[in-house]
N, C-alpha and C positions, 0 to 999 in steps of 0.2 A: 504494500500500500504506500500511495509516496503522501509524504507530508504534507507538502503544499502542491495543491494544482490549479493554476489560473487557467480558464477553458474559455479561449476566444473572449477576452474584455475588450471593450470599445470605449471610450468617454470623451465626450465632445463638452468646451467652453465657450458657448457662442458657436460661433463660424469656424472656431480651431478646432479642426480632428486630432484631439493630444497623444491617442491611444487608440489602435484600427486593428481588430481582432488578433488582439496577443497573446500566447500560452506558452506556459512554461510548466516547467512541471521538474518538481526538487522532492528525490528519493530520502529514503532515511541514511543518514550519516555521508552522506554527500555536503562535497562545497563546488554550490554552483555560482559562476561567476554572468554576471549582468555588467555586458559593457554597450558604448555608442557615446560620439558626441554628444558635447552639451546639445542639451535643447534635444534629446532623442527621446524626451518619452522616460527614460528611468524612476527620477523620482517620484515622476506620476502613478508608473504603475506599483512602486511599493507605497505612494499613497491611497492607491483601490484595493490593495492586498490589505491592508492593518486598519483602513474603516474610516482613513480622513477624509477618502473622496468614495464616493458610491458609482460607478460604472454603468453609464447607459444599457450596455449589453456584455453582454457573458458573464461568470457564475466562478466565484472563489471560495474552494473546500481547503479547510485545513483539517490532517489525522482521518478525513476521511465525513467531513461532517460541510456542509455548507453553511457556509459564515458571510455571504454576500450581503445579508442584511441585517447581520450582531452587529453592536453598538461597538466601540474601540475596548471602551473598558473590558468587555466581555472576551472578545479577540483579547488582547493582551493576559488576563486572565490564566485564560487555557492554553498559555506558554507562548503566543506569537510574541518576541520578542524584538525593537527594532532601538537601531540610532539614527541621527538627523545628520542631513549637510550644515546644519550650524548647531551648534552644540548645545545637547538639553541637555545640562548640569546644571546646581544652584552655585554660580561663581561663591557667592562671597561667602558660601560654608567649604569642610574641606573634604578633603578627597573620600575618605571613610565615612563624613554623615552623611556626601551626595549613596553612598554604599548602600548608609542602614536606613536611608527615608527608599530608596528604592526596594525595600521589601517592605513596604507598608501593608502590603497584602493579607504578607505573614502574618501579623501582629496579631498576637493570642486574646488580650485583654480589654477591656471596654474604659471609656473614656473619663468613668469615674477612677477608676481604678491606676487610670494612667496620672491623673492628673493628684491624687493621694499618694502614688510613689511605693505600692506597696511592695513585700520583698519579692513578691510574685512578680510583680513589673520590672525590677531590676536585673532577677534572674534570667527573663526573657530579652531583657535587654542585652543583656551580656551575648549570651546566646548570639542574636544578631549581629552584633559584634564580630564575634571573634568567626562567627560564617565571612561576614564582610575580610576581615582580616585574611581570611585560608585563600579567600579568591582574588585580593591584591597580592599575597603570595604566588598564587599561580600565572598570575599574568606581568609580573616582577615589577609592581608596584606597592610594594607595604614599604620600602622607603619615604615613601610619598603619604602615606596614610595622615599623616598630622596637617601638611600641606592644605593652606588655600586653594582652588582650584582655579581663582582669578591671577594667580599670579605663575601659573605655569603655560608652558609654551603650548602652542595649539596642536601639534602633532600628539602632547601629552595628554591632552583634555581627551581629543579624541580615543585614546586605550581607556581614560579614566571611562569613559560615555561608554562603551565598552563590557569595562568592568562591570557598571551600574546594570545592565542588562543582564549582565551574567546571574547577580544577584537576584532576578526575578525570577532565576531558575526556569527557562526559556526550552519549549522544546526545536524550535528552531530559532539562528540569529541572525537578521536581518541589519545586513552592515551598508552604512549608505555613506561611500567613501573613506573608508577607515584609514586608508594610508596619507590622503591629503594636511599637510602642512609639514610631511615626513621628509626624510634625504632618503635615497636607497641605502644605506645600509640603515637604516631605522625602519625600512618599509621591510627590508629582508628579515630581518628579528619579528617582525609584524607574523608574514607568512611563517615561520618557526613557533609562534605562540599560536595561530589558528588554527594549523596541523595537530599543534600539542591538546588544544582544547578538544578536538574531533576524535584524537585518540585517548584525553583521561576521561575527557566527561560526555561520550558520544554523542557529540552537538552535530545537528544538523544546520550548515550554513550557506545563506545567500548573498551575495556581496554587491554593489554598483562599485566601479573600479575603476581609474582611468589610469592605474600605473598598470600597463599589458605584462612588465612581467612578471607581478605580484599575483597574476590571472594565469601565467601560463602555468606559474610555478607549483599552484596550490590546488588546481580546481579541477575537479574530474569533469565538467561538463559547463558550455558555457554559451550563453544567448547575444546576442548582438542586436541592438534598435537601432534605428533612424527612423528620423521623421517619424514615429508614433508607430514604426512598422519593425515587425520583425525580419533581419536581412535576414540571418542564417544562424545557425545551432553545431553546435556538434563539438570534439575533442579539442582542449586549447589550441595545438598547434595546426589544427584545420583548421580555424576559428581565425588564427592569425595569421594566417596565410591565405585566405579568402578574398580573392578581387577586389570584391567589393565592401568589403572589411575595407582593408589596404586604402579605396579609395572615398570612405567616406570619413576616415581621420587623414587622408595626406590629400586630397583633394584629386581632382581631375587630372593634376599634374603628373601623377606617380603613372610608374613605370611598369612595365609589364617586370614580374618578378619581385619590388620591392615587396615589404613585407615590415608587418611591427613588432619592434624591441623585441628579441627572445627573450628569454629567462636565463639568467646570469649562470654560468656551470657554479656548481657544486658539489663538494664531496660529503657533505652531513647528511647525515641519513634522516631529519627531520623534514630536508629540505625535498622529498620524492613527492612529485606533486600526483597529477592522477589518481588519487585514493591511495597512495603508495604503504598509508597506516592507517588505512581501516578495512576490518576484516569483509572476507569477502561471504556470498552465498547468504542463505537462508536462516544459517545460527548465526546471523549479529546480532549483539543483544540490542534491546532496548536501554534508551539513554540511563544515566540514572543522576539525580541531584548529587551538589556537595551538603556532605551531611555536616553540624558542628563536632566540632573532636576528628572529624577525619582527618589525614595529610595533603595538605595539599600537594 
């Protein structure tokens, strides 16, 4: 059963056709990669997938349940988990309380209760805590835990935006440009930590991407827009060596042959993109949370 399947969406703003019968469709423990030009349609369609825009036609199941007309909160809920191209953290708290207000969900206790402080609340507090804590550990950001989050660089915000999703315990993650404000080797550590998350905590993820070889590197399967249209589908390195791939980021100009940025060699065995670490066949388990007390 795949987790996410968007089945021919359409949305029109006016006279703009944003979005002209698009599907995709993202397996369990799979990272699929969503690339195109600005102005292609991306952020649209992961805003008719999570419930900010409603889609004139066609029909979005996640787990296998159709969700085309749940409310966000509800979607988000049942683990669709996403981040933005501008970054939803609260700046002026820090890195760990953007952590522990992201699992507001969680939260065992009722509002008399929270607001008297009892040892009960405290207990539960910790708790989320040190959950928050295990998952800045994994993502090798508990250096940063105390840290404002207005006063760090934007490549870092975005892992922190990240992080915060993680803590919602997501059964899919919805990355809308994770590596932008990065250098490549910040974006290479990037793809090392998505790999890592797919293999500790069987995350299935979706990406909008515009560094191609953080796409070639990491992603078993990958979709291409323009113009609101879907060009072509298929294995990174078909993907990126597609005509009209090719010529809808280098323009008209390119060359019979060119072709965009490979994926940088490597010898770390993190870095095997294609599902390289996740298992194959019918026994892959299902995902499972970070518990508190676990290692990260």
């Amino acid at each position: 059963m795949a987790v996410l399947d968007v089945d021919s969406v359409s949305i029109r703003f006016g006279g703009l056709q944003a979005l002209s019968d698009v599907s995709v469709r993202v397996q369990e423990w799979e990272i699929v990669g969503l690339i195109g030009p600005n102005g292609a349609g991306k952020t649209t369609l992961f805003n008719c997938i999570t419930g900010f825009y409603r889609p004139n036609e066609g029909r979005v199941r996640f787990l296998g349940r159709d969700v085309t007309d749940v409310p966000i909160h509800e979607r988000a809920a049942s683990g669709m988990g996403r981040t933005f191209q501008q970054v939803g953290l609260v700046k002026g708290a820090t890195v760990i309380e953007n952590l522990i207000t992201a699992q507001h969900a969680k939260v065992a206790y009722d509002d008399l209760s929270g607001i008297v402080g009892t040892p009960a609340v405290w207990r539960h507090e910790r708790e989320l805590r040190d959950r928050a804590m295990q998952i800045l550990e994994l993502v090798d950001l508990a250096d940063l835990a105390d840290r404002r989050v207005a006063g760090l660089p934007y490549g870092t915000m975005k892992n922190v935006e990240m992080a915060a999703v993680l803590a919602t315990d997501p059964e899919i993650l919805m990355l809308d440009e994770p590596s932008s404000g990065m250098g490549p080797e910040e974006a290479h550590e990037l793809g090392d930590t998505l790999l890592r998350l797919r293999r500790e905590l069987g995350l299935t993820i979706l990406m909008i991407e515009h560094h191609v070889p953080l796409v070639v590197r990491v992603c078993d399967h990958v979709y291409c827009l323009n113009f609101g249209q879907l060009l072509t589908e298929g294995p990174p390195e078909d993907v990126r060596n597609h005509p009209e791939v090719v010529t809808a980021y280098l323009g008209e100009e390119a060359e019979e042959g060119d072709a965009l940025a490979p994926a940088p060699p490597t010898s770390a065995p993190a870095a095997e993109g294609g599902g390289g670490d996740a298992p194959a066949g019918p026994g892959r388990r299902r995902r499972r949370p970070l518990r508190a007390g676990e290692a990260g």
